[in-house]
C-alpha positions in Angstrom: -58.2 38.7 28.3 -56.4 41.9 30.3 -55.8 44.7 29.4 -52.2 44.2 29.2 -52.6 40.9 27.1 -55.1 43.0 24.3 -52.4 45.5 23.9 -49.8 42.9 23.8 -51.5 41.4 20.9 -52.5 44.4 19.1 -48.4 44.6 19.3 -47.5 41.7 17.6 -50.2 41.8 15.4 -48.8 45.1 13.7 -45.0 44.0 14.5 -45.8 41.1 12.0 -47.5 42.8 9.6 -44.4 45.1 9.4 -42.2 42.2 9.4 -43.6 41.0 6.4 -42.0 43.6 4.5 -39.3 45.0 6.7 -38.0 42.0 7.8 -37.4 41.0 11.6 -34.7 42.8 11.7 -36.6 46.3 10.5 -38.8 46.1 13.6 -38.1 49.2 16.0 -39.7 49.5 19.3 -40.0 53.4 18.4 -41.6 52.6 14.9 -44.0 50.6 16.8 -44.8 52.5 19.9 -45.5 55.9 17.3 -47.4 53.5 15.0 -49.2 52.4 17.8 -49.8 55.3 20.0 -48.0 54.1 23.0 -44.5 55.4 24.6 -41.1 53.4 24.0 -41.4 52.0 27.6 -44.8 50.9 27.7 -44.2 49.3 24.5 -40.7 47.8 25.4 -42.3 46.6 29.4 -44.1 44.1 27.4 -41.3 42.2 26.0 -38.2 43.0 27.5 -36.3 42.7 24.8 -36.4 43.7 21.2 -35.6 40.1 20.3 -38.5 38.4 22.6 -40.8 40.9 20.4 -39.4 38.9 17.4 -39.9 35.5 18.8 -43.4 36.7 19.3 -44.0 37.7 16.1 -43.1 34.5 15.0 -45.4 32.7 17.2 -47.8 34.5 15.9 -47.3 34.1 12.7 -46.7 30.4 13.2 -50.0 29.7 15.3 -51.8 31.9 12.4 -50.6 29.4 9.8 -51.9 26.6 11.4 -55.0 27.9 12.3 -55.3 29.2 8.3 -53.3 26.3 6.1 -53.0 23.3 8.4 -55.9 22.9 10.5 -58.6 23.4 7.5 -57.2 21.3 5.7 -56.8 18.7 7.9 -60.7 18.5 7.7 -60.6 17.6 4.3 -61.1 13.7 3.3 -57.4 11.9 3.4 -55.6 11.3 0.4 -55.1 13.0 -2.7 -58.3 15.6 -1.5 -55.9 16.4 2.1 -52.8 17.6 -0.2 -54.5 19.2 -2.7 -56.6 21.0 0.3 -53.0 22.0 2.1 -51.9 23.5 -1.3 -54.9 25.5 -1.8 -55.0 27.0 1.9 -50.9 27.8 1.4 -51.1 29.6 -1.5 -54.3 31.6 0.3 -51.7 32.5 2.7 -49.0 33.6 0.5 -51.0 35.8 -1.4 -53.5 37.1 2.1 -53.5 41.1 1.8 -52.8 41.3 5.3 -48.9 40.5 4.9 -47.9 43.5 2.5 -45.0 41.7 2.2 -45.8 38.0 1.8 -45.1 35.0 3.7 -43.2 35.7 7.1 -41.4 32.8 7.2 -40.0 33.0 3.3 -38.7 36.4 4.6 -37.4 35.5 7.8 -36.1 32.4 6.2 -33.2 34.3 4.3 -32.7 36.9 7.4 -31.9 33.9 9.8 -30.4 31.7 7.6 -26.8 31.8 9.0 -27.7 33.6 12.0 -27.6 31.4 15.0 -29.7 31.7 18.0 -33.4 31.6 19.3 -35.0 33.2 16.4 -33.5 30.7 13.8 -33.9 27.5 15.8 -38.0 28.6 17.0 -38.1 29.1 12.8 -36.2 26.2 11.9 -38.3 23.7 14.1 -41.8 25.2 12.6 -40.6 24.6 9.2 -39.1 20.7 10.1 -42.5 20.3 11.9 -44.3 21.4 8.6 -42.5 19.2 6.3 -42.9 16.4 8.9 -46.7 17.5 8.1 -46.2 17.1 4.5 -44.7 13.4 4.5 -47.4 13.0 6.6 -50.4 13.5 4.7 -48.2 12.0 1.9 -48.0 8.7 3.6 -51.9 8.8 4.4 -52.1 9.3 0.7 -50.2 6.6 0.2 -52.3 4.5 2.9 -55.4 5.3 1.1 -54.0 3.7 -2.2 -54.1 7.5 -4.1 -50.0 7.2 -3.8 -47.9 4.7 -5.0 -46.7 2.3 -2.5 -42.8 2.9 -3.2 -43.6 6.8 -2.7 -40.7 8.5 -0.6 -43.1 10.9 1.3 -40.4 13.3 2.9 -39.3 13.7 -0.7 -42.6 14.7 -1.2 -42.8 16.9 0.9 -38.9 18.6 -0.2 -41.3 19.0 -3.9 -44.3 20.5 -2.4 -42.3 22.8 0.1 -40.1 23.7 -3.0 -43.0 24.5 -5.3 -44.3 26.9 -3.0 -41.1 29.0 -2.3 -41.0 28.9 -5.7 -44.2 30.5 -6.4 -43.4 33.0 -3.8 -39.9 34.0 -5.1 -41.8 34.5 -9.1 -44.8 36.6 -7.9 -43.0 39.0 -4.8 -39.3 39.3 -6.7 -39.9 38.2 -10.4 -43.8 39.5 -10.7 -44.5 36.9 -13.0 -48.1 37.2 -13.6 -48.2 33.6 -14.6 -46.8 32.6 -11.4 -50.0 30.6 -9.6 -50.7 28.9 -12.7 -46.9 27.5 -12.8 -47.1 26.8 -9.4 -50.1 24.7 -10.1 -48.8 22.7 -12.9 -45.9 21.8 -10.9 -48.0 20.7 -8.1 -50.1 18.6 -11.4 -47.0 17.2 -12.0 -45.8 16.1 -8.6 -49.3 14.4 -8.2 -49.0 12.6 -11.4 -46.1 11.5 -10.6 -47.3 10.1 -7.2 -50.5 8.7 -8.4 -50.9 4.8 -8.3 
């Protein structure tokens, strides 16, 4: 790896931590560049644009949520153990120390929302791509005779998807210290209800 790439990374890496709990739209290339130690130009010759800095920060983000949620636990045995696995390695990310405001995409979610353009469609197409992920391992689970037969996996994955916002809205807005355990229950719940 350059030079140029390293520092380019180092970049995004902060830019993301600090859209975590400024939003996308809270990123400044001079916030940055004095955070960082590096002039306004160096910093800005590296993206071009203040948005392409966004769009990097959310590949980032996005290529560090496979690598942490999807990809481990896509190692575990298919099934019932695959979706409990995803839940456990989501809620590790929601509540990782390194994002002092949470879960990028929850934040960016409501920032891009009606906001039409590159961000919002790169974000909207991880997020269809993760639900497709869902119904996915909800249809193995199905496969593997731990679902019902008559299971509607992409609904499954709407629940799942929806617990997990949920969680996030009760422990960064509401501070409900009993929000994990409520999360889990209604992830119980969905699995009962998807059992065999």
């Amino acid at each position: 790896m350059s030079k140029g790439e390293q520092t380019q990374e180092r970049i995004v890496e902060r830019a993301l931590q600090l859209a975590t709990r400024d939003g996308l739209a809270g990123l400044t290339i001079n916030r940055l560049a004095v955070e960082l130690g590096l002039s306004k130009s160096g910093l800005f010759a590296h993206f071009g644009s203040k948005e392409e800095l966004q769009l990097q920060v959310l590949r980032a983000a996005a290529q560090q949520f496979q690598e942490s949620v999807v990809r481990p636990a896509l190692t575990a045995p298919r099934g019932e153990p695959r979706v409990r696995a995803l839940l456990e390695h989501w809620l590790a990310w929601a509540n990782d120390s390194t994002w002092p405001g949470g879960c990028i995409f929850v934040a960016s979610a409501v920032e891009l929302d009606d906001r039409p353009g590159p961000l919002r469609e790169y974000l909207v197409s991880t997020q269809e791509a993760f639900l497709a992920t869902l119904a996915k391992v909800a249809r193995q689970a199905m496969e593997v005779s731990h679902f019902r037969s008559d299971l509607d996996p992409e609904q499954f994955g709407f629940d799942l998807y929806a617990i997990v916002l949920g969680y996030h809205h009760a422990k960064r807005l509401l501070h409900d210290v009993r929000a994990e355990e409520r999360a889990r229950n209604a992830f119980d719940r969905l699995i009962q209800s998807a059992r065999t």
